[in-house]
N, C-alpha and C positions, 0 to 999 in steps of 0.2 A: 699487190702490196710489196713494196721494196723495206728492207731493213736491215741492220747489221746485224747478221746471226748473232743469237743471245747468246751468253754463257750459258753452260749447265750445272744441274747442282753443285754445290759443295760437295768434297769427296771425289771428285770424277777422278777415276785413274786414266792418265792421257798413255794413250796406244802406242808409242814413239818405236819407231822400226828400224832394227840394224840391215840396211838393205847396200844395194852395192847401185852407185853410180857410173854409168859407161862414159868417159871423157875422149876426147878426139885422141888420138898417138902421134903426137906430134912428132916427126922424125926428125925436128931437129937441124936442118938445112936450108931452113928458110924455105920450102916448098908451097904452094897451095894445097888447099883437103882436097879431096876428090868432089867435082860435082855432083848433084845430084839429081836426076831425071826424071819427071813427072809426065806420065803421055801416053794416049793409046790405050789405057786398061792397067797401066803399070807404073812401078816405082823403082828405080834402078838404086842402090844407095851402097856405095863399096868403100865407104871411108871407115880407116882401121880406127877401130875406139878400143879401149883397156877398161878395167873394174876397177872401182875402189868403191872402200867401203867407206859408209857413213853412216853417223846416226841421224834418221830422220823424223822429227819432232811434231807430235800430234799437237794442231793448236786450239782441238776442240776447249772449250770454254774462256779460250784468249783472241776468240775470229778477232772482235773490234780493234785490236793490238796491232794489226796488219792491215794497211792502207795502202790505195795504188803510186801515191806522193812518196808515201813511208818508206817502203819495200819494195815495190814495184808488183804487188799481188793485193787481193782483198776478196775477200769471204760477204756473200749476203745471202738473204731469205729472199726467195721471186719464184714465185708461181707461174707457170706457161698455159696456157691455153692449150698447146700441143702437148703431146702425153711418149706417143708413138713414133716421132720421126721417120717416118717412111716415105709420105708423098713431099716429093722433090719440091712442087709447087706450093704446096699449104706452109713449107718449112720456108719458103720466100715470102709468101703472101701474107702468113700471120706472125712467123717467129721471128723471122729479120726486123721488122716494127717493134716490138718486144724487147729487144736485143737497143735497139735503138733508142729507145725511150727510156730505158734499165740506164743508160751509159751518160744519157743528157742528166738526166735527175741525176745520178752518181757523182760526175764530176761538175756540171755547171756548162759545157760545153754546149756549142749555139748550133751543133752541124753534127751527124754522126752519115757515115756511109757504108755500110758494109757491102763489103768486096766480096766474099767466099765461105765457105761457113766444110765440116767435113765429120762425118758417121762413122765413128769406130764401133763394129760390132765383132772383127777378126779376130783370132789368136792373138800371142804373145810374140810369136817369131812370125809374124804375116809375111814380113819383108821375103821370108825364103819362099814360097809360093810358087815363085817362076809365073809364067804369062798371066793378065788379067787379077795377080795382085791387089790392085782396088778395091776389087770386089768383096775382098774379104780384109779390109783396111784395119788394123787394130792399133794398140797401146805402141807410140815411141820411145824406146827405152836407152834414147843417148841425148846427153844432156846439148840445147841449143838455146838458141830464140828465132823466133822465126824472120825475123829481118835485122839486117846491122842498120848501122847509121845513114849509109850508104843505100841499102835496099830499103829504108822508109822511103825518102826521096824517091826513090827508083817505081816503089807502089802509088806512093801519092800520084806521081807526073803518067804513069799507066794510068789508073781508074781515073784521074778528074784532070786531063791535058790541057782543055782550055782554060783551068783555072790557076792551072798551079803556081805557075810566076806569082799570084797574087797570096796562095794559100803557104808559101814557103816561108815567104815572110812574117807570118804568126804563128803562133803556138798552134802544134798538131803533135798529134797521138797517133799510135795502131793500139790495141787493147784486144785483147780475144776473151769473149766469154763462154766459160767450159761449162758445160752440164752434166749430171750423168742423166741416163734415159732409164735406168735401172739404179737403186745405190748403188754405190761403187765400194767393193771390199777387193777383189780382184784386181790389179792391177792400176794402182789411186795415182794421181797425179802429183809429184813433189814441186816444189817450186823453192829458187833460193832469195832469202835478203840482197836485195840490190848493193846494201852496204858493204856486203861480205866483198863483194866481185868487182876487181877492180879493172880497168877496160884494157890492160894488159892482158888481161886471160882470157880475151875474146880474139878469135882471130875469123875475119871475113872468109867465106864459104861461097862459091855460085850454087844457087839451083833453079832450075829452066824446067818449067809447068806450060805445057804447052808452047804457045806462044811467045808467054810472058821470061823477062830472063830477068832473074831477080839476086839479091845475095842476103844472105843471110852468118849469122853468129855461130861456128865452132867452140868447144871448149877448152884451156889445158887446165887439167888436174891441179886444184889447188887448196890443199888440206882443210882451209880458214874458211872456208865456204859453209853457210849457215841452210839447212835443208828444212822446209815444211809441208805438212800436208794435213788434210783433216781426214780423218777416220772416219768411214760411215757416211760420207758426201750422200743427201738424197737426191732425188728430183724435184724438189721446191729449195733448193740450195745453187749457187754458182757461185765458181770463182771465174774472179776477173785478173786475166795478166797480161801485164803491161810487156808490149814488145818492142817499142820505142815512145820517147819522150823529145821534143825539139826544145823544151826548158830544161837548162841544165844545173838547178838551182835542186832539183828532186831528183826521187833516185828514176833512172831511165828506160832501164830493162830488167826484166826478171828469166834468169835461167828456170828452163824447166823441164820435165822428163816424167815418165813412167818410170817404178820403180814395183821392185815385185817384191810382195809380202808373206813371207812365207809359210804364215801363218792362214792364210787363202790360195795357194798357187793351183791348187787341184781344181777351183770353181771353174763355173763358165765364165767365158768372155765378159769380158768389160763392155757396157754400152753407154756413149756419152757420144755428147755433138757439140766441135764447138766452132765459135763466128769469130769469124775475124773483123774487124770495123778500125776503120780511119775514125777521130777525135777531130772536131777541128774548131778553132773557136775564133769569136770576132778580133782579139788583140795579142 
């Protein structure tokens, strides 16, 4: 059963976190960010990011307020069949269908393809690790999107090449949909108003996964920037966040990040899985 997480009672006191967002450091010379390396058991990422703080805003009992159109985020109720996320194949065979059919009913969309899907069960600072990093993959705590304008195109024409001259032409999406595997208090997922972020404060980024050479969305720091998140995410909960839009009519991407609550930092790790999926529709 799919539906827009309800409100809660009257009275709810919303959880709203002064947490600190890590933004790229731009130096200011017109440079590119540093790439970033995916391969082998590892994740190489040396791009300087800075803190700033912000308040970020529980939108427990306001989910329905926040749309993928709206915002570029949206909150709903979906139950999974998978519980555990562990076997590689059951997580392709049952949860990618699930994932897919969540996204068709959601938007209207004639066509969903997921591409990759990835299990955070690591620490907070994984990335320092050193070799086989992967392995112990956790919460990313600097604000991006995972493809620019440019790296949508760049994923579609990768996963679907003999179609894509056809499919460029219509309206298409990337969308991720986040889970936790455990609630999530530890280490929760913010995401910003599309409206806040304007496409000046993105700047293109390479990152090369293997094979694939992709680019995606750095950030510069920019005060006006509107922060969300929900408190207490379960696992009959997911957010969906928009990582590109080819309609330029709606908002198109959603910044997002890990942010630490410091009011949980001592728990254990965060556990949550989330899919990434091409949108793709007949017009």
């Amino acid at each position: 059963m799919t539906t827009t997480a309800s409100p809660v009672a009257n009275g709810h006191q919303p959880h709203n976190v002064s947490a600190v967002l890590n933004y790229w450091d731009d130096p200011g010379d017109g440079s590119s960010p540093t790439p970033i390396y995916i391969g082998k058991g590892r994740i190489t990422n040396e791009r300087p990011h800075l803190p700033h703080q912000f308040t970020v805003s529980d939108v427990t009992g306001h989910e329905g307020d926040y749309t993928l159109d709206g915002q570029g985020f949206q909150y709903l109720r979906h139950s999974s069949q998978e519980k555990e996320f562990v076997d590689e194949q059951r997580i392709r065979d049952v949860y990618y269908p699930e994932c897919a059919a969540l996204l068709k009913q959601t938007t209207g969309a004639s066509r969903v393809h997921v591409f990759n899907h990835k299990v955070r069960r690591g620490p907070t600072q994984w990335h320092h690790l050193g070799l086989k990093n992967l392995a112990n993959r956790g919460p990313v705590t600097k604000t991006h999107v995972d493809q620019s304008y440019k790296g949508a195109e760049l994923r579609l024409r990768w996963e679907l090449p003999k179609e894509a001259e056809e499919l460029v032409r219509k309206r298409y999406q990337i969308v991720n949909v986040w889970r936790p595997i455990r609630t999530i208090l530890k280490d929760p997922v913010a995401v910003a108003d599309a409206n806040t972020v304007p496409d000046d404060d993105l700047v293109s980024a390479i990152m090369v996964e293997d094979d694939y050479h992709g680019e995606q969305w750095v950030v510069r720091h920019n005060p006006a920037h509107k922060w969300y998140f929900k408190h207490g995410l379960t696992p009959d909960e997911v957010l969906l966040i928009k990582c590109f839009d080819s309609d330029r009519s709606v908002a198109r991407r959603a910044l997002h990040s890990a942010i630490e609550d410091p009011a949980y930092k001592d728990m254990e790790s965060r556990q949550s899985i989330e899919v990434r999926c091409l949108v793709l529709y007949d017009d």
